[in-house]
N, C-alpha and C positions, 0 to 999 in steps of 0.2 A: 504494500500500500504506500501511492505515493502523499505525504500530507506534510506542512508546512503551517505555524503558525508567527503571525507578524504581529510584534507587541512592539512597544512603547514606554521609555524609563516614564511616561507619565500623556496626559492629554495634552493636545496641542502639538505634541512634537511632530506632526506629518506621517503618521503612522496611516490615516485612512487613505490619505493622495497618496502614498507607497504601495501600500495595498492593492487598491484602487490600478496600478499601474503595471505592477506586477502580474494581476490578472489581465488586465488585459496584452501583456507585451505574452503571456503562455497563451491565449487566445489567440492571437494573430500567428502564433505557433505552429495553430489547428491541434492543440492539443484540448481535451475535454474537462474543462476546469470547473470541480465544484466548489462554491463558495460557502462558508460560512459565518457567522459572527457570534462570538461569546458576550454576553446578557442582551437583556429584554430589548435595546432599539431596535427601532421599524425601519429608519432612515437608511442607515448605510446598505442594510440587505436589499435596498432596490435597486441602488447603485452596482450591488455585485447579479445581483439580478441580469440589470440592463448589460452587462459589460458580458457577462459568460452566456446568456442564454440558458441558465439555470438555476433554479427558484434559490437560494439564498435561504440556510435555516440557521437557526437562534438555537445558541448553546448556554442554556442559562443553569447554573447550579444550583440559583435559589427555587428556580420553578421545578426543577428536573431530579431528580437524583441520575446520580452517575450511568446504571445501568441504561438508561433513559436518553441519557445523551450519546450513548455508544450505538445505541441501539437506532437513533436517529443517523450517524454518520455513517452507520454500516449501510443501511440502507439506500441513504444520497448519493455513498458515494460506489456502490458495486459496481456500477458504468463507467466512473469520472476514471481519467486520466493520472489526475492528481487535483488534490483539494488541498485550499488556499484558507486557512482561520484568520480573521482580522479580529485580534483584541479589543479589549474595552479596559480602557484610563489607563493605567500605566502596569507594568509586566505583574505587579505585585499588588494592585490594587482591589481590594474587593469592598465585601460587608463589616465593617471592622476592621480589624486589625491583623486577622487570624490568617495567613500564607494560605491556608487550605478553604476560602469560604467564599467564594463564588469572585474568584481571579482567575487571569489567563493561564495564571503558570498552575493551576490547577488543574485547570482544563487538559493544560502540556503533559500533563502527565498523568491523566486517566486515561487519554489516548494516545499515548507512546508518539508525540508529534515533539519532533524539534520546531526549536524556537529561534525565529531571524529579529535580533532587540535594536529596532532602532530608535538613536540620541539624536537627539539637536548637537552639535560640533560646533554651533557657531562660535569662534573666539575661543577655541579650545585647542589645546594640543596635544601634551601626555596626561593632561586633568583627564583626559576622554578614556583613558586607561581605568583611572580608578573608578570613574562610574560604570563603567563595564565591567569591572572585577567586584563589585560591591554586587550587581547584580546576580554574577556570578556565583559569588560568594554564600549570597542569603537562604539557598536553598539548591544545595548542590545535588539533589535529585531533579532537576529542571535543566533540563538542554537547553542550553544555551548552543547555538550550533553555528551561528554568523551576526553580525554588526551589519548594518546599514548608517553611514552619516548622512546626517541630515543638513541643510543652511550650509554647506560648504561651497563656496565658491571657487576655488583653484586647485588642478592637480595636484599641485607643490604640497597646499594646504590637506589637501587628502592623503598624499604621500607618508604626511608626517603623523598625522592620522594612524593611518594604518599600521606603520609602521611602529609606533609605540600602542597601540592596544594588541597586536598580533607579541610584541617581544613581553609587556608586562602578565597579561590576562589568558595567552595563547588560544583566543578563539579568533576565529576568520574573519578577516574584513571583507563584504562581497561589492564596494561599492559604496559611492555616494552620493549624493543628487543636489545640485545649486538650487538657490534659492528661485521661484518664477509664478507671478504672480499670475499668470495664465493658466495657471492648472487651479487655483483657490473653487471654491467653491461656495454657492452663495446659502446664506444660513437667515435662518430667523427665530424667535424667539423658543422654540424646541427642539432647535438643532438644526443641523443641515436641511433645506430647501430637498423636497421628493423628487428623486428621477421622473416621474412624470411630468412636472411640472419646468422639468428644463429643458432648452431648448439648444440642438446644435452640440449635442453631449458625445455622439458617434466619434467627429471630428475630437472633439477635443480630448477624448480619452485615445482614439489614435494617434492623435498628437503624444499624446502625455507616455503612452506604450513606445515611442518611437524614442524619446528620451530617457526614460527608465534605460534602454536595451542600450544608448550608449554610454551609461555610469554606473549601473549594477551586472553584474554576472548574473543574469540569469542560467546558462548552463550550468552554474555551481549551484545555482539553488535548488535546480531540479535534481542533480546530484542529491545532495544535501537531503531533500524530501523523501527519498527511497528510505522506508521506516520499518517499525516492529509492526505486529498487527496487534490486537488485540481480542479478547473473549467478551462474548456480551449474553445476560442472562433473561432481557428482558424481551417479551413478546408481546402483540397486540391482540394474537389471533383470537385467543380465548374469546377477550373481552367482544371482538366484532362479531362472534358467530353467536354469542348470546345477545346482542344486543341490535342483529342485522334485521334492515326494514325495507319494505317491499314498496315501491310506487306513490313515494314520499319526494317532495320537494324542496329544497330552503332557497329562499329568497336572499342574495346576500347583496348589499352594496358595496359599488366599489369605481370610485372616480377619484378626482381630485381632490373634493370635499372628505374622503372616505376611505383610506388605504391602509390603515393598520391593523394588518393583521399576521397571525403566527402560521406558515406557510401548513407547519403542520395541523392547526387548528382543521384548516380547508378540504383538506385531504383524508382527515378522519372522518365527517359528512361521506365524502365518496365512499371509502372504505364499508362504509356501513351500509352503503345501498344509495345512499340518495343523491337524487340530480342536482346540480349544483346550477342557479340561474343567476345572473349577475345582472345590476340594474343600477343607474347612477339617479341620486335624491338631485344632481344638477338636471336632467335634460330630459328621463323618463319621464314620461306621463301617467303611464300606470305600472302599477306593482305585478310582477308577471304571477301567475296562477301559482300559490303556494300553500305549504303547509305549517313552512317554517319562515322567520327573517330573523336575518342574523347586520346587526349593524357597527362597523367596528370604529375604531377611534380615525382620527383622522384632522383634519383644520377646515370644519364648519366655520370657525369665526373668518376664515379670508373668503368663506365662500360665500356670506351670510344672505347676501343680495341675492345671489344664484338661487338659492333652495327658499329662499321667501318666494319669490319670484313663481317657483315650482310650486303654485297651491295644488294643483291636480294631485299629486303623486304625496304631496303631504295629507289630502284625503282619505289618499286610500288607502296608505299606510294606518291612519286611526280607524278606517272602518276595517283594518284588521284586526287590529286592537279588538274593536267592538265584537268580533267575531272569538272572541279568543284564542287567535291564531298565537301559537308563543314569539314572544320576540325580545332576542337578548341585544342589548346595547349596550358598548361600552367608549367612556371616554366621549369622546367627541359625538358618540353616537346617543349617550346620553343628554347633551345641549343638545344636540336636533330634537329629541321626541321632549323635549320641556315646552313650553307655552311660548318664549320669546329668547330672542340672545343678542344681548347688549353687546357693541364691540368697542374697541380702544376709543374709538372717535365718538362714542357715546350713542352711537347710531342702533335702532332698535328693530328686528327683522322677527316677523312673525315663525313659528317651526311648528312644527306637530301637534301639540297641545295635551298629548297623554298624561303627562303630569305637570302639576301647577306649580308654576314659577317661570326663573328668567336665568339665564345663562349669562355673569357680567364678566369680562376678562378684565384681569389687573395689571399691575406694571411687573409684578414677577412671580416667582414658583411657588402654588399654595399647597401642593404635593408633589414630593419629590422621595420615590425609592419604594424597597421591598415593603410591603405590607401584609398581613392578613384580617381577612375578612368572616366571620363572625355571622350566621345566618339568624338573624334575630324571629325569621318566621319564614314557612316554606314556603319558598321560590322557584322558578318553574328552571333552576338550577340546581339550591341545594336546600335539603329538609334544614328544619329548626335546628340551629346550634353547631350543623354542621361549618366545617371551617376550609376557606379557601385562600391558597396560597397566590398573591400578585404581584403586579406594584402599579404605582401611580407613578402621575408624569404632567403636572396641566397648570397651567397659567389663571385658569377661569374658575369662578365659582358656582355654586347652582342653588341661587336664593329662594328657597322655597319652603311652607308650609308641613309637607308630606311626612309622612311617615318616613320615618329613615327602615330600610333592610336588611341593614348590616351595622352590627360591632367593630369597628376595624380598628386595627393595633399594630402598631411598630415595636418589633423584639429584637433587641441586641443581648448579646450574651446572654441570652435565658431572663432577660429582665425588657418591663414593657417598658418604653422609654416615649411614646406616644399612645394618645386614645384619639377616637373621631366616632363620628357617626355616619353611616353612607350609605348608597345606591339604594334604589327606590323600585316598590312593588307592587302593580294590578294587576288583578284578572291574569293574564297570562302575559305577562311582562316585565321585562326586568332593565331596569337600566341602573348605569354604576363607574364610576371613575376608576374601577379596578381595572386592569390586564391581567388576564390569566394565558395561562398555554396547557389546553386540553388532555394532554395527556400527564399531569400534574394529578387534576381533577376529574379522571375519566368516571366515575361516579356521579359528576356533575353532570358530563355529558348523557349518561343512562336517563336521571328526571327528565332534560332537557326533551330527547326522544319517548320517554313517557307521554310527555304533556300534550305531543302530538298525536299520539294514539291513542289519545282517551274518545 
């Protein structure tokens, strides 16, 4: 198995535009490159999406236990060529504090993946040594297998580079890349701007693969990625042939307003039997013939004029409602089925109306990170008291009256270090600020397909 993961001594260092570039300079290879990304963002996996031509899965330790996550790569990857892991925050960064709790270099080493650690170099010379040796150092069960400098502008300066982290730390340098404000990428208040929503991307990631190919060795990286394999114990089968349904529909949205979702979430639906029909709250007019809607997070608030504008399809989304049809929303999908959503500019857009209140966005993060959720009454996901593992992510609030549905708590070290109250419940509806990823919760999924077949 060919597998490769690309960390970061921290955020910001250019680890996703390396990534990002890497994939695609093996792509223009014609080589069959699987993508993945370790924790919950949506963002970067559309990117490796868009670039390989295949789906992009989330390796998250909080949501997953380990078996779970092997069991995902085995799978993605039985076809690929070689598969590319892009980190989250920095090699060593996780939940805490703990080396082992949902970091890259965990990841690295529950699937026998060497690790390519790129630094920022800028203004650096043998300093560049010790912070590759510290890394090195911290947990010497982590491959460490190649350097990447990053902000280097001059051979000379790379030379010297190289040259002292290969003599101090003795791991490979494969390469550098200059600084070039043409590869940036444009970002907004939750991160990177969605491959969908950019324009002229082809060009510029062929661009950016053509530059990677003349400052990193990629032959040594594909080297490099020729790995151990590993055992995985987890299965799905059981749970799909107890749980498989016959000439069942889910309605799912999915445009620019509406893309976050867990690729594997999507696929477990199929797995189980059912058709998968896709419909955008921007430009549809009607909800296609369903039995299920599934609505996932996404940026309703840049879209807020679009989907006001869509009364048709916001009808007939609540006369599903009224129908009992179930329908899970999360995140962003929760401000659409609220009454109204206020945006930055104070501007106020009609939505769904299933539950009362008003979606207001603020100037920053009112939830940030792993959460669980606490099922204060049964939901057309989880019985009373049942407990689901997610996280949040949202700038926006959702001012409203309602019953809250969920207990939700933040636990570090065995200790709750936050409480809240959330996501909201009728008739056969559920909406909520959480992210889950299905196979966490596949218990959830079982009510979920209950509440269809009643």
């Amino acid at each position: 198995m060919k597998k490769i993961l690309i960390a970061g001594t921290n955020s910001g260092v250019g680890k996703t535009t390396i990534s990002l570039g890497i994939m695609q300079a093996l792509t223009k290879r014609n080589l069959k490159v699987q993508p993945y990304k370790v924790g919950p963002d949506y963002i970067d996996p559309s990117y490796h999406t868009f670039i390989t031509g295949r789906y992009s899965r989330n390796l998250d330790s909080y949501m997953l236990d380990d078996e779970k996550i092997k069991y995902i790569v085995k799978n993605a990857s039985k076809d690929a060529d070689i598969s590319v892991i892009e980190g989250v925050m920095g090699l060593y960064d996780g939940y805490g504090i703990d080396l082992n709790d949902c970091t890259s270099s965990y990841t690295s080493k529950i699937l026998k993946t060497p690790v390519i650690l790129v630094i920022n170099a800028k203004a650096m010379a043998a300093s560049a040594a010790a912070m590759v040796l510290g890394y090195k150092m911290l947990d010497e069960n982590v491959n460490i297998a190649g350097v990447i400098t990053n902000n280097v502008k001059s051979e000379s300066h790379y030379n010297t580079l190289k040259e002292a982290i290969e003599k101090y730390t003795g791991v490979e340098v494969l390469g550098y890349f200059p600084p070039n404000k043409e590869f940036s990428l444009e970002s907004r208040h939750l991160g990177l701007i969605p491959s969908m929503e950019m324009d002229s991307l082809k060009a510029k990631f062929d661009n950016l693969a053509d530059e990677i190919e003349k400052y990193i060795n990629i032959d040594r990286i594909i080297e490099i990625a020729e790995s151990e394999e590993f055992e995985c114990s987890f299965d799905l089968d059981e749970f799909i042939q107890k749980n498989k349904v016959e000439n069942k529909t889910i309605a799912i949205a999915y445009d620019k307003a509406f893309n976050f979702y867990y690729r594997e979430n999507l696929e477990l639906f199929e797995k189980l039997g059912m058709k998968i029909e896709y419909f955008s709250p921007m430009e549809d007019k009607k909800l296609p013939p369903c039995d299920y809607v599934y609505i996932g997070g996404g940026f309703p608030e840049i879209f807020a004029k679009e989907l006001h504008e869509n009364k048709e399809i916001r009808e007939e989304i609540f006369k599903a409602y009224e129908k009992n049809i179930p329908i899970y929303a999360e995140c962003g999908g929760l401000m659409y089925l609220g009454e109204k959503l206020q945006d930055k500019e104070n501007n106020i857009y009609d939505m769904v109306g299933i539950f009362q209140g008003c979606s207001k966005m603020t100037s920053s993060l009112k939830r940030f990170g792993y959460c669980l959720g606490e099922a204060k009454v049964d939901t057309i996901l989880a019985k009373k008291d049942q407990i689901i593992k997610g996280h949040e992510f949202h700038h926006s609030i959702f001012d409203s009256s309602e019953e809250c549905a969920y207990h939700m708590k933040k636990v570090k070290n065995n200790k709750v270090v936050d409480e809240w109250e959330g996501g909201y419940s009728k008739k056969n509806t559920l909406a909520t600020y959480l992210h889950t990823h299905f196979y966490n919760n596949l218990d959830c999924i079982a009510n979920f397909i209950e509440r269809g077949c009643e």
